[in-house]
ZABAVEX-129618 format. One record per atom (N, C-alpha, C, O): residue in one letter; x, y, z. Coordinates in pm, whole numbers, plus 50000, padded with zeros to 5 digits. Atoms other than C-alpha are relative to their C-alpha. Layout:
BEGIN
aXYZ...
//
This chain:
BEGIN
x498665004750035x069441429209761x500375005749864x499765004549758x499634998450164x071341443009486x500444993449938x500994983849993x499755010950088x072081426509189x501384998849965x501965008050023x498925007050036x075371411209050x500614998949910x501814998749881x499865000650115x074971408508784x498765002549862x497634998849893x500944991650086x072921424508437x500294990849879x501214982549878x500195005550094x071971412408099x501095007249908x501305018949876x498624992450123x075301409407845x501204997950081x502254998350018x498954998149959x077651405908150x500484983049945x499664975049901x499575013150045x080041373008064x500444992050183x501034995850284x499585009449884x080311345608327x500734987749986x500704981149882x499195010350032x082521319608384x498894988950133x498464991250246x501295009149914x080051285408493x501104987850014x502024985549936x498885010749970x081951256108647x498644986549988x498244980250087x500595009749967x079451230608515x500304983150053x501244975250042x499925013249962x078191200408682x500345001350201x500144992750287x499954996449902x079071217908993x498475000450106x497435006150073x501444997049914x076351212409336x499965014049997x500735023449974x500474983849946x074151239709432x499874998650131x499854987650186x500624999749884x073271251009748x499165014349976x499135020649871x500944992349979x070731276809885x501085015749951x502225017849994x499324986149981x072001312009794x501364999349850x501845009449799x499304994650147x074391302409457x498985001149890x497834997249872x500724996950109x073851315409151x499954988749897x500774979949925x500005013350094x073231288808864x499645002649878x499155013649850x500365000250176x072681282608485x499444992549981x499984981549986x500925014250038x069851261808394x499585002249897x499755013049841x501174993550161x067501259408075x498985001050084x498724994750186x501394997749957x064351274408126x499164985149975x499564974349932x500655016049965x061771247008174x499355002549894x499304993549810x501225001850095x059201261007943x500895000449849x500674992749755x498874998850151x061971270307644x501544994250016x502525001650010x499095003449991x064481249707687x501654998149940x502674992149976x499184993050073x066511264307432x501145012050054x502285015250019x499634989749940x066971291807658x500385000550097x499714997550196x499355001649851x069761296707908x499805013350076x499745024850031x500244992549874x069191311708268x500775000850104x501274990950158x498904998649926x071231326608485x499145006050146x498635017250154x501014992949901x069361328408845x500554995150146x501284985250156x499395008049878x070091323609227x499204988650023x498044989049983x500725014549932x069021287009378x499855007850159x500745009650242x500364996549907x066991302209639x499664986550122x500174987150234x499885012549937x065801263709780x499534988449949x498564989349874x500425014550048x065361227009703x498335001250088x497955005050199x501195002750004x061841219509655x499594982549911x500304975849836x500055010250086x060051189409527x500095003949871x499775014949824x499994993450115x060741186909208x501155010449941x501525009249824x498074993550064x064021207609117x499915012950099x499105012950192x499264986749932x065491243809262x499225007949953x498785010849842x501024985750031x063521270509326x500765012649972x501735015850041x498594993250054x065341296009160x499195013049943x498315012749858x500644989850006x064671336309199x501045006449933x502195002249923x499044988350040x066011369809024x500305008650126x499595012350220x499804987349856x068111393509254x498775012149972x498105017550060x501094985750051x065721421509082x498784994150060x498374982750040x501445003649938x062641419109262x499075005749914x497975000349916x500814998650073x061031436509021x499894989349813x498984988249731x500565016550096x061581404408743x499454994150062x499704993950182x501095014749956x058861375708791x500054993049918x499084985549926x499455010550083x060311355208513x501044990850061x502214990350025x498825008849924x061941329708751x498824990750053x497694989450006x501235011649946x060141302108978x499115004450029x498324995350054x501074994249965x057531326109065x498584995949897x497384993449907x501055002750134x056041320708736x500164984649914x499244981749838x499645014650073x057561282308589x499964990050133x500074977750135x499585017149891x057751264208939x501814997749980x502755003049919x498335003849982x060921244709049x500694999549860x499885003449776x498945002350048x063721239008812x500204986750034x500594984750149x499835016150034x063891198508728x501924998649996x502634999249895x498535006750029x067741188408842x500574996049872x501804995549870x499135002750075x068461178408513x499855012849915x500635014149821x499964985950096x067711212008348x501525010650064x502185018649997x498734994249929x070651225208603x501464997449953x502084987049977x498625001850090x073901230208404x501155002550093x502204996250091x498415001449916x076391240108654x499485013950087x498425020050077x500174982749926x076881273608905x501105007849964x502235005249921x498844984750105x078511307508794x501014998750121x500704995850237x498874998049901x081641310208978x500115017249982x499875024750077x499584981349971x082531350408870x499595001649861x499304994049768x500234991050176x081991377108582x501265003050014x502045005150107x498705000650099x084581379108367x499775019249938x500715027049950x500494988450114x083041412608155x498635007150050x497744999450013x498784989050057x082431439408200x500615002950156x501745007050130x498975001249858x083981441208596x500274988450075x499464986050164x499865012549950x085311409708706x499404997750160x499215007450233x500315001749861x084271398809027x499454983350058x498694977049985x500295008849953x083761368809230x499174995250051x498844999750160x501434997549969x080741354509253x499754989950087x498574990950119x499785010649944x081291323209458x500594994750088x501104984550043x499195003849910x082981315709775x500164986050018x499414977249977x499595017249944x084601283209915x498945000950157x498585010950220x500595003949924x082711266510171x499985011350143x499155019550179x499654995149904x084331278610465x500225018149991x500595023050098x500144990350009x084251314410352x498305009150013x497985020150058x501124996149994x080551314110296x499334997550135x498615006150183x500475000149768x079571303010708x500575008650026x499905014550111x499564983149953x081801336010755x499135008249950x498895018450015x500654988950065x079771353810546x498464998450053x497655007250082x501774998949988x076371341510615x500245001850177x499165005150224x500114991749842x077351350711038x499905015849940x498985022449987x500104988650007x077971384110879x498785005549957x498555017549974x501294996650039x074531384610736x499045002250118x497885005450091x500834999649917x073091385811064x500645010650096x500145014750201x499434984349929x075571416011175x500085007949945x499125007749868x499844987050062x076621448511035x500135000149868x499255004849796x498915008350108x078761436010757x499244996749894x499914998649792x500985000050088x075671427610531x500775000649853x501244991049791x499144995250156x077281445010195x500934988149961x500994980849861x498925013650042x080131420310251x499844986049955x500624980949875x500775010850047x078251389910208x498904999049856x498804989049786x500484994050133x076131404009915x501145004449886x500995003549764x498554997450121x079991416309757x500064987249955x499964986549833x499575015749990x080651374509796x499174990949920x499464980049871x501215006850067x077181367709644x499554989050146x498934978950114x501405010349916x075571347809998x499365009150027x499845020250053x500914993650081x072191359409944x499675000650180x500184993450266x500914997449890x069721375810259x499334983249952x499554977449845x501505008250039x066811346510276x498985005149940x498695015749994x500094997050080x064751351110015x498345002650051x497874995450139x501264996049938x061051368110068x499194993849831x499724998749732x500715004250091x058861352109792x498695007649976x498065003249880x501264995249949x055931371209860x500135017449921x499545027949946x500074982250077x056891403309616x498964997549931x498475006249859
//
């Protein structure tokens, strides 16, 4: 899957907002909690959101800290603002269009939208 977004781009976060499987989100890291993270909510686990990088080659995400504790979860990115705007977040009923298209041709289109393939943990 390609990525979305890169380190430096500006996002606009609609906190306080649910997650589901496949948005992107802003949490504090668990171990530095100083430090904000911008990662997809791959799935609810015990214990908070398991939460991966599109880059498969980062392992600074749940691979390496475990879930993400619900209250460390600040809100989900809606779009980048800087440096190419784009929409990172669909409405409900846009994303069940998109995730059928994930299982047809159309792929790209659902990745433009940000709903994510299912996520292989196992890099």
């Amino acid at each position: 899957m390609r990525r979305l977004l890169s380190d430096g781009d500006r996002v606009l976060v609609r906190y306080g907002a649910p997650l589901r499987p496949g948005a992107i989100a802003l949490f504090r890291h668990p171990l530095r909690q100083d430090l904000l993270v911008v990662k997809r909510a791959a799935e609810r686990r015990p214990g908070g959101w398991w939460m991966l990088s599109d880059n498969p080659l980062v392992r600074t995400d749940s691979r390496e800290y475990g879930p993400v504790p619900d209250e460390l979860v600040l809100g989900r990115v809606l779009l980048r603002l800087a440096p190419r705007p784009s929409w990172l977040a669909p409405g409900r009923r846009l994303e069940r269009l998109l995730e059928r298209l994930l299982r047809g041709r159309a792929r790209w289109v659902a990745e433009r939208f940000g709903v994510s393939v299912p996520f292989d943990d196992t890099l």
